[in-house]
C-alpha positions as CSV (number, residue, x, y, z in Angstrom):
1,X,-58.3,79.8,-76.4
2,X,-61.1,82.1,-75.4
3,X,-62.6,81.1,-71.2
4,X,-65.1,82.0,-69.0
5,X,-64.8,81.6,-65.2
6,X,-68.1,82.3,-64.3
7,X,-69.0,82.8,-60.5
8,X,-73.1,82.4,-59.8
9,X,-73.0,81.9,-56.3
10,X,-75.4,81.0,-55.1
11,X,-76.3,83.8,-53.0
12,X,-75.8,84.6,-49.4
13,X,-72.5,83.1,-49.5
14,X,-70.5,86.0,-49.2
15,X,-70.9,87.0,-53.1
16,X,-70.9,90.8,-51.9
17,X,-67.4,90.6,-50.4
18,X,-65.7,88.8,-53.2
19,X,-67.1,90.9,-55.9
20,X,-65.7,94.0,-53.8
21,X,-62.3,92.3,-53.3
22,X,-62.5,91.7,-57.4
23,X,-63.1,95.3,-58.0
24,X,-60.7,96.5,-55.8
25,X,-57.9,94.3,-57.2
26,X,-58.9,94.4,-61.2
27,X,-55.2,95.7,-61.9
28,X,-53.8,92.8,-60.3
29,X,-56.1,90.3,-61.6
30,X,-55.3,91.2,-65.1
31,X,-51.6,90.9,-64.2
32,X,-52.3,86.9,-63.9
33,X,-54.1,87.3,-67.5
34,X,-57.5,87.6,-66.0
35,X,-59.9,90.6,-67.0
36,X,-62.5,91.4,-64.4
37,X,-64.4,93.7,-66.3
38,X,-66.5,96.4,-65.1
39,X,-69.3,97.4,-68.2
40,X,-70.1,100.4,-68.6
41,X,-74.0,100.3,-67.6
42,X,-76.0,99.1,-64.3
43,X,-78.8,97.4,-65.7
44,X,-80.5,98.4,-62.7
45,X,-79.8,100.7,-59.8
46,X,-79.7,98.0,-57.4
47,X,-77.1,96.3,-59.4
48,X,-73.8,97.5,-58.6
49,X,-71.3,97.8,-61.6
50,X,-68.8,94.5,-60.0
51,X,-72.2,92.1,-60.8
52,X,-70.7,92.3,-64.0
53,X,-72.2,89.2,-65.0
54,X,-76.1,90.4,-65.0
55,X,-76.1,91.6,-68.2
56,X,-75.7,88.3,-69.7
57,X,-78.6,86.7,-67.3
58,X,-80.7,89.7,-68.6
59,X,-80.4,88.1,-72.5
60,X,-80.3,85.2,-71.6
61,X,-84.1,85.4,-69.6
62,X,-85.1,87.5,-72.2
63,X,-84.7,84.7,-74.9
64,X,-86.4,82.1,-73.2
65,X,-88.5,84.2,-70.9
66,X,-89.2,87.5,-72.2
67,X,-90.4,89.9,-69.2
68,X,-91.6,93.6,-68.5
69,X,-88.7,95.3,-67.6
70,X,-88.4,99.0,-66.7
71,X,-87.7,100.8,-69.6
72,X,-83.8,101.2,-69.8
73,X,-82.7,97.2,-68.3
74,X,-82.4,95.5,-71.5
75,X,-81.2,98.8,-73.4
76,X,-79.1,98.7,-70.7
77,X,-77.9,94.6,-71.0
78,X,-77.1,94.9,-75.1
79,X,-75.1,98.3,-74.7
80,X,-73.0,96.0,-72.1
81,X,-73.1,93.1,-74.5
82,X,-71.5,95.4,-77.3
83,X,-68.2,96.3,-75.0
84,X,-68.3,93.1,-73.6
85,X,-67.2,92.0,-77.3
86,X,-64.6,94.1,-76.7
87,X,-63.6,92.6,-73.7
88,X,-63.7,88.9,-75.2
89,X,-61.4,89.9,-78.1
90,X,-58.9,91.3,-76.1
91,X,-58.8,89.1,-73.3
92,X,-58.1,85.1,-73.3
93,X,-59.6,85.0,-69.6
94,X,-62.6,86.5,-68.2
95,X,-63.7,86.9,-64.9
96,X,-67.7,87.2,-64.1
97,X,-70.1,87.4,-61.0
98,X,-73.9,87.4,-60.1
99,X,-75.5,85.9,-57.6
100,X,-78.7,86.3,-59.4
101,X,-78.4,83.1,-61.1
102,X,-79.2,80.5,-59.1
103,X,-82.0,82.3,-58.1
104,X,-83.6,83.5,-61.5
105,X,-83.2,79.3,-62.3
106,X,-85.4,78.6,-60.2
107,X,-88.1,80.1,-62.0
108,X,-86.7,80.1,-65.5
109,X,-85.1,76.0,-66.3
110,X,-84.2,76.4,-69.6
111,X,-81.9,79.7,-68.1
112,X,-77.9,77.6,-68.6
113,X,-78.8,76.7,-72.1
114,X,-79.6,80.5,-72.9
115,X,-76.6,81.1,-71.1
116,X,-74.2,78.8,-73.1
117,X,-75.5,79.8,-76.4
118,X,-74.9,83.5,-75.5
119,X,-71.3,82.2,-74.0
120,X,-70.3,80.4,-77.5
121,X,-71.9,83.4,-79.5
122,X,-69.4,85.4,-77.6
123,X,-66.1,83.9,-78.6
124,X,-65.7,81.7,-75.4
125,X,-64.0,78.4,-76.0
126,X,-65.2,77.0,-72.8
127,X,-67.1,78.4,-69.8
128,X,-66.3,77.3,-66.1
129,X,-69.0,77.5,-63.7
130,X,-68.1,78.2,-59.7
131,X,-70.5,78.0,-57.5
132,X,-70.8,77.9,-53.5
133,X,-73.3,75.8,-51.4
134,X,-74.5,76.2,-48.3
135,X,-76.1,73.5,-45.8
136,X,-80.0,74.3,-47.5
137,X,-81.1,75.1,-43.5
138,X,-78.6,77.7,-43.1
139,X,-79.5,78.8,-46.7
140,X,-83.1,78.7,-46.2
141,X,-83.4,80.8,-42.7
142,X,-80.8,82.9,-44.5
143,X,-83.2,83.8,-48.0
144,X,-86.2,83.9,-45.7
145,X,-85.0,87.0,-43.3
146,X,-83.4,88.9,-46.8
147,X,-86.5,88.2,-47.9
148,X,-88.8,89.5,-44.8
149,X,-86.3,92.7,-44.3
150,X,-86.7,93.9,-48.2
151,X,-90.4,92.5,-49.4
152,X,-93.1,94.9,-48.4
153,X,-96.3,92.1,-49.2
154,X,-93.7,89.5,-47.7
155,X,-95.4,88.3,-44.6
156,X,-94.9,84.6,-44.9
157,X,-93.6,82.3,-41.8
158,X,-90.1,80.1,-42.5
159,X,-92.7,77.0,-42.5
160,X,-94.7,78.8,-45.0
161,X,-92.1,79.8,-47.4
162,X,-90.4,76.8,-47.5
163,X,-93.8,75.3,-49.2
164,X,-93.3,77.4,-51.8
165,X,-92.4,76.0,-55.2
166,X,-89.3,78.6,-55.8
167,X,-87.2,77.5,-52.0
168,X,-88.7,74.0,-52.9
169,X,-86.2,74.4,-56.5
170,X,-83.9,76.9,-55.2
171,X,-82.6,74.1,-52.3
172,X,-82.8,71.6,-54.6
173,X,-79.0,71.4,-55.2
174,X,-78.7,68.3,-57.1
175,X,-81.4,69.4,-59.7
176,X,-80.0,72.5,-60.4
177,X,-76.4,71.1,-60.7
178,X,-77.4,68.4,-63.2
179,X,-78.9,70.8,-65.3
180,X,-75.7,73.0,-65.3
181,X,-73.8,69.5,-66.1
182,X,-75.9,69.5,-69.6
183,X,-75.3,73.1,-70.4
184,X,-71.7,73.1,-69.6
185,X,-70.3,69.3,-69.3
186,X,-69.6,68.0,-65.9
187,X,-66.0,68.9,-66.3
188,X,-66.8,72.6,-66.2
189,X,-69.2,72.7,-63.1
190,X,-67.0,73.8,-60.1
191,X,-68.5,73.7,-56.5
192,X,-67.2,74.2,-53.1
193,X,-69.3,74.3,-49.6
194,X,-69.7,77.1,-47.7
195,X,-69.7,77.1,-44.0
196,X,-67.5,79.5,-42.2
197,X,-65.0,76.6,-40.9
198,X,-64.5,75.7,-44.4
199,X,-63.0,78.6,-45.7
200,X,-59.5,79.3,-46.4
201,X,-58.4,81.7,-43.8
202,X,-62.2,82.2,-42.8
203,X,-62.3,85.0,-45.8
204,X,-64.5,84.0,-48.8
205,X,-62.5,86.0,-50.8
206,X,-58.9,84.4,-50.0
207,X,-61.2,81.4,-50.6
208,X,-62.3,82.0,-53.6
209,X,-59.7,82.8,-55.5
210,X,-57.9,79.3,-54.4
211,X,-61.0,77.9,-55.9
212,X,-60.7,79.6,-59.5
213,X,-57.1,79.1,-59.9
214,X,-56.2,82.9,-58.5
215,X,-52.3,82.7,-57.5
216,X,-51.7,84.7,-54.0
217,X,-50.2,87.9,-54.4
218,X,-48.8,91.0,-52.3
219,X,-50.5,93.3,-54.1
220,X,-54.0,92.2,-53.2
221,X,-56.0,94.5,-51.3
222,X,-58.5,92.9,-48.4
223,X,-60.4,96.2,-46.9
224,X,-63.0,95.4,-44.3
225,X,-66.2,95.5,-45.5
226,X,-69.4,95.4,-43.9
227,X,-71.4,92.4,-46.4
228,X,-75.2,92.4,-46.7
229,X,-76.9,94.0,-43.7
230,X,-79.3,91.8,-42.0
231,X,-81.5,91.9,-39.4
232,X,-79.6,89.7,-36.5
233,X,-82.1,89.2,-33.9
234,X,-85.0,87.3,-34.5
235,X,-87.0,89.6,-32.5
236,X,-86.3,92.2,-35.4
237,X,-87.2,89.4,-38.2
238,X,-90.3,88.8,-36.7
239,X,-91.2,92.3,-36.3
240,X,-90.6,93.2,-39.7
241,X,-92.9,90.2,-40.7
242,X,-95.5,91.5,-38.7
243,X,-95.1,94.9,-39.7
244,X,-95.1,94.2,-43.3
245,X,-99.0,93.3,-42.7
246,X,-99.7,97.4,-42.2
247,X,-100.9,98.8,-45.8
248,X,-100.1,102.9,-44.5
249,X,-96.9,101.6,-43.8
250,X,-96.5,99.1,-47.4
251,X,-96.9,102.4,-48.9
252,X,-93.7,104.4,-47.6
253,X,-91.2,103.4,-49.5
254,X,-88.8,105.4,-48.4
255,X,-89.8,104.0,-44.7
256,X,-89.6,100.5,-45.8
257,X,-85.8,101.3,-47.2
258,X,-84.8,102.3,-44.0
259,X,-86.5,99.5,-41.7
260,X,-84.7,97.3,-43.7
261,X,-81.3,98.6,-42.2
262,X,-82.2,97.8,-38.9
263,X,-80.2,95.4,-37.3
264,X,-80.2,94.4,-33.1
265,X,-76.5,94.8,-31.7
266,X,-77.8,91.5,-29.3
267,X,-77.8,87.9,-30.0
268,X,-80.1,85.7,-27.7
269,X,-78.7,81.9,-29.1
270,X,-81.8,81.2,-30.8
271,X,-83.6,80.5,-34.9
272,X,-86.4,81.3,-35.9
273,X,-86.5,77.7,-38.1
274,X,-87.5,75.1,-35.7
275,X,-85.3,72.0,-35.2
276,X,-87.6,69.4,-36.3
277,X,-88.6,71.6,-39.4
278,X,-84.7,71.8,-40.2
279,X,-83.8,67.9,-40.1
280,X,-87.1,67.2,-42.4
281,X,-85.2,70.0,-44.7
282,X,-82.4,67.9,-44.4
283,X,-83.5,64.9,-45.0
284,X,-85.7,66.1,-48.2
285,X,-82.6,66.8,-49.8
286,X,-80.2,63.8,-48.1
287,X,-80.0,61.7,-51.4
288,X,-79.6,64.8,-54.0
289,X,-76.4,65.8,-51.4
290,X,-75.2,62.4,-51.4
291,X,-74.7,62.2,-55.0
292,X,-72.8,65.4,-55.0
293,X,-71.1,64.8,-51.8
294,X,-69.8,61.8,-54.6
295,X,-69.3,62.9,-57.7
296,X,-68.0,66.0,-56.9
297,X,-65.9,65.9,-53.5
298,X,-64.8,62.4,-53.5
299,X,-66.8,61.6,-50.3
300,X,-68.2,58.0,-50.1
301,X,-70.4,58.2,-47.1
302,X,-72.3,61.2,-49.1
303,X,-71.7,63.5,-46.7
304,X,-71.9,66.9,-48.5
305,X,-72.5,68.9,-45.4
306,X,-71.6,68.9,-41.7
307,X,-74.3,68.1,-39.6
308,X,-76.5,70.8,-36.9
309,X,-74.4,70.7,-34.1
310,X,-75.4,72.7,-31.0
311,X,-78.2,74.5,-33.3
312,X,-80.4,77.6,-30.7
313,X,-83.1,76.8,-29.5
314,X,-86.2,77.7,-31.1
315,X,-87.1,81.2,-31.0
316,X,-90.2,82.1,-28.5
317,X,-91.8,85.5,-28.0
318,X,-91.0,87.2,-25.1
319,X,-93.1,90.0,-23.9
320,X,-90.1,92.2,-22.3
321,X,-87.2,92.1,-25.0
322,X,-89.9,92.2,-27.7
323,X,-91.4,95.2,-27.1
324,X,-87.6,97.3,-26.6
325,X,-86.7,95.6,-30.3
326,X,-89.9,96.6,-31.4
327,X,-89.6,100.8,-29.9
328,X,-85.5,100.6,-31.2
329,X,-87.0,99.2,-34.4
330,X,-89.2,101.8,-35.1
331,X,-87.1,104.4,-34.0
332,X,-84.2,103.4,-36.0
333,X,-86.5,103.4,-39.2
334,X,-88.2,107.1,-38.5
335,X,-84.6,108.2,-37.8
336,X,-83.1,107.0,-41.2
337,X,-86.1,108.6,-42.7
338,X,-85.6,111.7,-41.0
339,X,-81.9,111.9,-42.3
340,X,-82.8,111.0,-45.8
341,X,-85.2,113.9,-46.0
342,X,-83.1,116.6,-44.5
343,X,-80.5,115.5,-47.5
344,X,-83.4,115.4,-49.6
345,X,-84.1,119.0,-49.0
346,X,-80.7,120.4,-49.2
347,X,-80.3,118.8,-52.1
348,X,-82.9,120.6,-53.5
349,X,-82.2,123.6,-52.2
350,X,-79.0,123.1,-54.3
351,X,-80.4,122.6,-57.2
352,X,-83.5,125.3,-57.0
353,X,-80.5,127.5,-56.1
354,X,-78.6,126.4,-58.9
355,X,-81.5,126.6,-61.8
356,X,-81.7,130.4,-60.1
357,X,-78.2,131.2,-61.2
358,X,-78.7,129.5,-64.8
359,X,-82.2,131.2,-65.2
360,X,-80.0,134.9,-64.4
361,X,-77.2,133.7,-66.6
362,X,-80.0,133.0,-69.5
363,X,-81.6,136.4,-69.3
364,X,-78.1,138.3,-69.2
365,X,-77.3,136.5,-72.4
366,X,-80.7,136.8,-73.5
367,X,-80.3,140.8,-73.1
368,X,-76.9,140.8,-74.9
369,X,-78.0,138.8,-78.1
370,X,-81.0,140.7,-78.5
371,X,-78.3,144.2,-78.3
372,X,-76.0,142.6,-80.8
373,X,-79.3,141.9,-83.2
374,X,-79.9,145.1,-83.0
375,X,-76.7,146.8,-83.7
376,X,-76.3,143.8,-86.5
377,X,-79.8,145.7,-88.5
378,X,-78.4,149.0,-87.7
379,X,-75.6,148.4,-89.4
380,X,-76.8,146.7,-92.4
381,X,-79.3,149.5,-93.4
382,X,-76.4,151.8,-92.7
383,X,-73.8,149.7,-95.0
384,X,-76.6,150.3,-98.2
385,X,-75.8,153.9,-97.8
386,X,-72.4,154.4,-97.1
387,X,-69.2,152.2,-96.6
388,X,-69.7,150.7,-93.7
389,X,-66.7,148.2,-92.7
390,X,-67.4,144.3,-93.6
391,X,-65.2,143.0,-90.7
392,X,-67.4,145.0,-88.0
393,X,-70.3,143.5,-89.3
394,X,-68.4,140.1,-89.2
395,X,-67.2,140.6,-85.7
396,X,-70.7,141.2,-84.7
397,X,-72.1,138.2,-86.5
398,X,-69.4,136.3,-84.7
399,X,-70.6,137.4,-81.2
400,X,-74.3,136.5,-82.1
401,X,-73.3,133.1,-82.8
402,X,-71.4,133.0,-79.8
403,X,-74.0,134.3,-77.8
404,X,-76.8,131.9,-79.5
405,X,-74.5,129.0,-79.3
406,X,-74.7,130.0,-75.4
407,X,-77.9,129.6,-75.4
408,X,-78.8,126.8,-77.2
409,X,-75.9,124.7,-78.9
410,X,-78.4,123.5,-81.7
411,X,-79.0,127.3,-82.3
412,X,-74.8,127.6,-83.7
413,X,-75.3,127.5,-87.1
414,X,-76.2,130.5,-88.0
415,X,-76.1,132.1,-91.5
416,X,-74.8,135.6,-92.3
417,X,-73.4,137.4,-95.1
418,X,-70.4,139.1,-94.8
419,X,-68.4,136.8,-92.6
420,X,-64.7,137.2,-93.1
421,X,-63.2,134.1,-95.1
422,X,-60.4,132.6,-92.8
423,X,-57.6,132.8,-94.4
424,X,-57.5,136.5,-95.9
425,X,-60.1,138.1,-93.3
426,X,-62.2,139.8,-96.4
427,X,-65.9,139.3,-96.5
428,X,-67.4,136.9,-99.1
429,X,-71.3,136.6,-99.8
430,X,-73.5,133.9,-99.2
431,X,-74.1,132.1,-95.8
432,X,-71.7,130.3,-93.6
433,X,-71.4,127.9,-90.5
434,X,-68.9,129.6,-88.0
């Protein structure tokens, strides 16, 4: 029997650390019969290699919601596809991840049934979806300041952004979930809330593996990692809002890379979503929560989440603190920048340096071929008056072809008479392919 365990999330619940810990620990994993496999293509360069599961989004939004993509993504996606067949034949369990799908769903609804049909076209008898929640405050502030720190037109307030229709289907949980229930059958949707307390051992990654059926082992390596960067402070969130409104500075790329890396080593206790804006969140989505809270973790009062306790206070601007996060912002930024050009040059400089050495190379061999050519004719005219040797002419042919295949590896087949035959080094006539 042929399964899936798919993992999609949802993101910002420590997805970055588990598919590390997964990579790390792939020769363990297939120990226990599981195959974590790593494909050999990025579908893009901001995917690493342990999302091994975006391939399979990318077909799957490209049946149902075919999109401009640069030029190599789905190229990319149906080269993975191929060795993932592979994979499926060889393996009775499969391991996937990518965030990206809870996300892409909400602006794709007809994603899970692409999914599915890709899933059974594969080979897989069944196909177990895992997913993490996340109390939709926390998860909202959270996908608001990722997407402040990386969007360069993003300039939208937490109020404003929660109006729009994507966070308004992205925190709708219950939605989301039922449509996952039709694709896959209520019996394969897996879900487990997120909140730091709830963990096992306070690691997502020791927790996740209790929640798909991983058995503990010795041989599992846990390395610190550092997950997503963010920007801490809401000083620095703000900031970046507001600088995100400068066009001169929308068009540095490379400037925006490095703001984004930013982060305040101080915490002032407070949010940048406002208390009353959190509970009508709440509230919004009390009766979706309630059902899952049900159906899904046995609870009868509905409680899915644990309520705001001791939440900050709401952030204000101060005049003192916010201009030193705004001078350390900056200068954090120009000073990535500065780093990543000085690499920039030296790498360069490598690489004009190296071209150099080629372009020498290319001339000496160049020089030789067109010497060997030359003593090549000389010697022919010289063979139809006298008895000149066949096996000097041979060894002669053999070093132009060398020399030519030096230069240009589509250039080695070259035809000459007189090459030797290789078994009784004699000449014979006609052309040949050394």
């Amino acid at each position: 029997m042929k399964r899936l365990l798919l993992h999609i999330g949802t993101p910002k619940t420590g997805t970055t650390a588990i598919q590390y810990f997964l990579q790390q620990n792939r020769d363990t994993l297939a120990k226990q019969g599981i195959s974590f496999p790593l494909l050999p293509r990025k579908c893009s360069r901001d995917i690493p290699l342990n999302r091994n599961a975006h391939f399979l989004l990318a077909l799957a939004l490209d049946r149902v919601k075919p999109e401009k993509h640069p030029e190599d993504y789905l190229r990319f996606a149906k080269e993975n596809w191929k060795a993932f067949e592979s994979v499926v034949r060889e393996n009775d369990t499969v391991l996937l991840s990518d965030e990206s799908y809870w996300s892409r769903y909400a602006s794709c609804l007809d994603l899970w049934d692409a999914v599915q049909q890709l899933c059974s076209e594969a080979g897989f008898d069944s196909v177990d979806i895992y997913a993490y929640l996340r109390r939709q405050d926390d998860y909202a502030l959270s996908l608001w300041n990722q997407t402040i720190k990386s969007g360069k037109r993003k300039t939208m307030t937490i109020e404003e952004y929660l109006q729009t229709q994507y966070a308004a289907q992205i925190l709708d949980y219950d939605a989301g979930i039922r449509r996952l229930e039709a694709a896959f059958g209520r019996e394969h949707v897996h879900l487990r809330v997120y909140s730091r307390n709830a963990l096992h051992n306070g690691d997502s990654r020791v927790d996740f593996c209790s929640f798909v059926g991983i058995e503990p082992s010795d041989e599992f390596v846990f390395t610190d990692t550092t997950e997503n960067t963010r920007i801490k402070a809401d000083n620095l969130v703000e900031i970046k809002r507001q600088a995100n409104f400068a066009q001169s500075y929308l068009q540095t790329d490379n400037f925006l890379n490095n703001s984004s890396k930013v982060e305040s080593s101080r915490t002032e206790g407070t949010t940048l979503l406002p208390y009353d804006l959190r509970m009508r969140l709440l509230a919004k989505h009390a009766e979706g929560n309630a059902r899952i809270a049900r159906e899904y973790f046995g609870r009868e009062d509905g409680q899915l989440f644990d309520p705001p306790t001791g939440v900050s206070k709401d952030w204000e601007y101060d005049s003192q603190t916010f201009a030193y996060d705004t001078v350390r912002f900056f200068a954090d930024a120009i000073a990535r920048e500065h780093a990543d050009r000085v690499k920039a040059e030296k790498l360069l400089k490598a690489a004009l340096e190296q071209q150099r050495r080629h372009e020498k190379q290319t001339a000496r061999l160049e020089q030789d071929l067109a010497h060997m050519e030359e003593r090549l004719e000389c010697l022919e005219r010289q063979s139809r008056s006298s008895s000149t040797s066949p096996n000097i002419i041979a060894r002669i042919c053999h070093k132009i072809w060398f020399l030519r295949a030096q230069l240009a590896p589509s250039a080695s087949r070259v035809r000459y008479a007189f090459l030797p035959t290789e078994d009784s080094g004699e000449s014979r006539p006609g052309s040949a392919n050394p």
